[in-house]
C-alpha positions as CSV (number, residue, x, y, z in Angstrom):
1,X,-30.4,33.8,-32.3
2,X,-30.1,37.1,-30.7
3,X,-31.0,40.2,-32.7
4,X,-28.1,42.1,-31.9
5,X,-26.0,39.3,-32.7
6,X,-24.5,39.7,-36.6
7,X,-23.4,36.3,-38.0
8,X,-19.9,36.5,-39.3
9,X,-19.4,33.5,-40.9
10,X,-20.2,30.0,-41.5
11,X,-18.0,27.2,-41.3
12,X,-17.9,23.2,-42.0
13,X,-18.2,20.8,-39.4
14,X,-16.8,17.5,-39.5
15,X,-17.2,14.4,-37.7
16,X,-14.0,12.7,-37.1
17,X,-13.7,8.9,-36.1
18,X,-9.9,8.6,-36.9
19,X,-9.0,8.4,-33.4
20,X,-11.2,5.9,-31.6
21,X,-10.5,4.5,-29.2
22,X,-7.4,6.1,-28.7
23,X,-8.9,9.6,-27.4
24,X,-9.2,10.4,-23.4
25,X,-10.1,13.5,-21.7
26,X,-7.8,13.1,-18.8
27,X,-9.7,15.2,-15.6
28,X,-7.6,16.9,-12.7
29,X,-8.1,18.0,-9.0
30,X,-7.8,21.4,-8.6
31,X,-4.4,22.0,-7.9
32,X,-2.4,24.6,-5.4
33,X,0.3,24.9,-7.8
34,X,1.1,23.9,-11.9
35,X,1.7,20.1,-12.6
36,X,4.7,20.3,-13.1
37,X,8.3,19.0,-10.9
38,X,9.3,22.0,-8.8
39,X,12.4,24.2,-9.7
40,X,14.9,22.0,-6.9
41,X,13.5,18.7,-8.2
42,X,14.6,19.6,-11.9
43,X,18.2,20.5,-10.6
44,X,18.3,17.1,-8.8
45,X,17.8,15.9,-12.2
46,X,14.0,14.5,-11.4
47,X,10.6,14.6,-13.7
48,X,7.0,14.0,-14.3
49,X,7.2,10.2,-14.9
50,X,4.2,8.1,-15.8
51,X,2.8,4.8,-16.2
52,X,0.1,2.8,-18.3
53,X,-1.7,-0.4,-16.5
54,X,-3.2,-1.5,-19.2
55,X,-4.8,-4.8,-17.4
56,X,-7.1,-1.9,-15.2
57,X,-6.9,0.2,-17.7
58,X,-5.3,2.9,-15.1
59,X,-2.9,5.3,-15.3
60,X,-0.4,6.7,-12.8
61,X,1.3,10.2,-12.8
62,X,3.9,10.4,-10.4
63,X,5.0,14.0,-9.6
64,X,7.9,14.8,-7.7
65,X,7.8,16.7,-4.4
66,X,9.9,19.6,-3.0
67,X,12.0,18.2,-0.4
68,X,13.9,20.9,1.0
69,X,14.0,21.3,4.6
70,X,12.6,24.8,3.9
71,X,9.5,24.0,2.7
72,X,8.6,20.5,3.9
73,X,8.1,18.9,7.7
74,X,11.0,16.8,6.9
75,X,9.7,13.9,9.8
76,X,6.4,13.8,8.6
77,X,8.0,13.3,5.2
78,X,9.9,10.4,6.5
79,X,6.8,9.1,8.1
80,X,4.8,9.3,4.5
81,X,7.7,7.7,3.2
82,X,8.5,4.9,5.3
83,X,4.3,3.9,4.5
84,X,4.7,4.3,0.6
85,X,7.4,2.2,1.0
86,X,5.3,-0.5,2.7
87,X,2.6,-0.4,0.6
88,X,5.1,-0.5,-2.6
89,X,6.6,-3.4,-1.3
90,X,2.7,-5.0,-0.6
91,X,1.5,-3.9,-4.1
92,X,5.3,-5.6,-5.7
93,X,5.4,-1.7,-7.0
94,X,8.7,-1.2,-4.7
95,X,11.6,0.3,-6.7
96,X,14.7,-1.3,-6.7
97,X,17.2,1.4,-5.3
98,X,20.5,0.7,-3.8
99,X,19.5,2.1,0.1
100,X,21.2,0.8,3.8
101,X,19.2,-0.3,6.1
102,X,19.6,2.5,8.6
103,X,18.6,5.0,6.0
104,X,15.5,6.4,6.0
105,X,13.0,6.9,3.0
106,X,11.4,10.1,2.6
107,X,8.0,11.0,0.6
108,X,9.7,12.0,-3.2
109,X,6.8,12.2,-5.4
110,X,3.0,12.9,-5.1
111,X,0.8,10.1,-7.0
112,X,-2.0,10.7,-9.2
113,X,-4.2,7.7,-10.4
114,X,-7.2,7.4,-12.7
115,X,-10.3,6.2,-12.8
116,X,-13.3,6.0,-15.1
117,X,-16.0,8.5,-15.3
118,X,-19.4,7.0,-16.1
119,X,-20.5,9.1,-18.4
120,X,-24.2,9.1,-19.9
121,X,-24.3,9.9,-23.9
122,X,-21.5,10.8,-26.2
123,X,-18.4,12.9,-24.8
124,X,-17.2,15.3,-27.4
125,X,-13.9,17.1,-28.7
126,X,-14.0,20.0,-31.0
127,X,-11.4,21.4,-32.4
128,X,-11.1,24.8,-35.3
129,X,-9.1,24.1,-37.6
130,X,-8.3,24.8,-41.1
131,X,-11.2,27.1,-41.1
132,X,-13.4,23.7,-39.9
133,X,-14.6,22.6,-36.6
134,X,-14.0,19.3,-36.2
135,X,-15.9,16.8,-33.9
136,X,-13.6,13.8,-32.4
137,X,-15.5,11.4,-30.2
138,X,-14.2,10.7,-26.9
139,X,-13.6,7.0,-25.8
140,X,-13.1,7.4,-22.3
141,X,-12.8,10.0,-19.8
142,X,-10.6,9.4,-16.4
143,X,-11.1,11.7,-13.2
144,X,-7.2,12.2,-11.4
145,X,-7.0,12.2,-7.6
146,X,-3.9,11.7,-5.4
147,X,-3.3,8.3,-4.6
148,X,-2.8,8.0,-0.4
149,X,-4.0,4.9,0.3
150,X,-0.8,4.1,2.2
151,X,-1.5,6.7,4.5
152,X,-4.8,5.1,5.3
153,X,-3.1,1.7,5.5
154,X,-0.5,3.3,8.0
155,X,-3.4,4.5,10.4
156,X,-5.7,1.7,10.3
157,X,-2.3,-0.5,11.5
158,X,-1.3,2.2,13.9
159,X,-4.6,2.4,15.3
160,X,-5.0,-1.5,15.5
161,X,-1.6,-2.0,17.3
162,X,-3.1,0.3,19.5
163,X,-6.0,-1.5,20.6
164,X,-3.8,-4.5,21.3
């Protein structure tokens, strides 16, 4: 301990166990913007939405985008949308909305998926409360990143079509 530093006071520490294994520290990607709908998305009555798989153990966060012509390339946005489709309808994930056929889907949300972080040791949560620090030991800890694998799916046909 530093000289200069005075000790003020001493508190307990607990170690907690109460809420294994239903603890997670959930890690995102540094993000442009807070995750959270955009203003015009809310008015159109549209929200964070997500979804537990437990088989994989996954979890999806599906965060709708800002689709006004203003602020988004509104053909690259039916291009996105038209391959998410796809792949939805590959993966079974496609959602059952009533669309015609000569309509055209645009991108409407941003996907976020987990995964597990190997992590080495015990992970850690502390938390001061009731003049106590308490410990809580972390089960699992899942690293976010936006889900485009239909975009890669889209280019690798594009680019084999092309070849033909």
């Amino acid at each position: 301990m530093d000289q200069d530093d005075e000790l003020v006071t001493s508190i307990p520490i607990h170690y907690s166990t109460t809420l294994v294994p239903n603890l997670q520290l959930h890690q995102f990607p540094l993000l442009t913007r807070p995750l959270q709908a955009p203003p015009h998305a809310v008015a159109a009555g549209k929200r964070i939405t997500a979804r537990i798989k437990p088989n994989t153990g996954r979890l999806e966060i599906h965060v709708p985008v800002d689709a006004r012509a203003e602020v988004t390339n509104v053909e690259r946005a039916k291009q996105l949308g038209a391959a998410q489709m796809e792949d939805d309808r590959e993966k079974n994930q496609a959602k059952v909305e009533k669309q015609r056929d000569d309509e055209e889907h645009r991108l409407s949300e941003t996907r976020l998926r987990s995964d597990p972080v190997d992590h080495k040791g015990v992970a850690m949560l502390g938390i001061l409360r009731d003049g106590a620090f308490e410990l809580l030991l972390i089960h699992s800890i899942l690293d976010f990143d936006a889900q485009e694998n239909f975009i890669c799916t889209r280019l690798t046909r594009l680019i084999s079509s092309d070849r033909r």
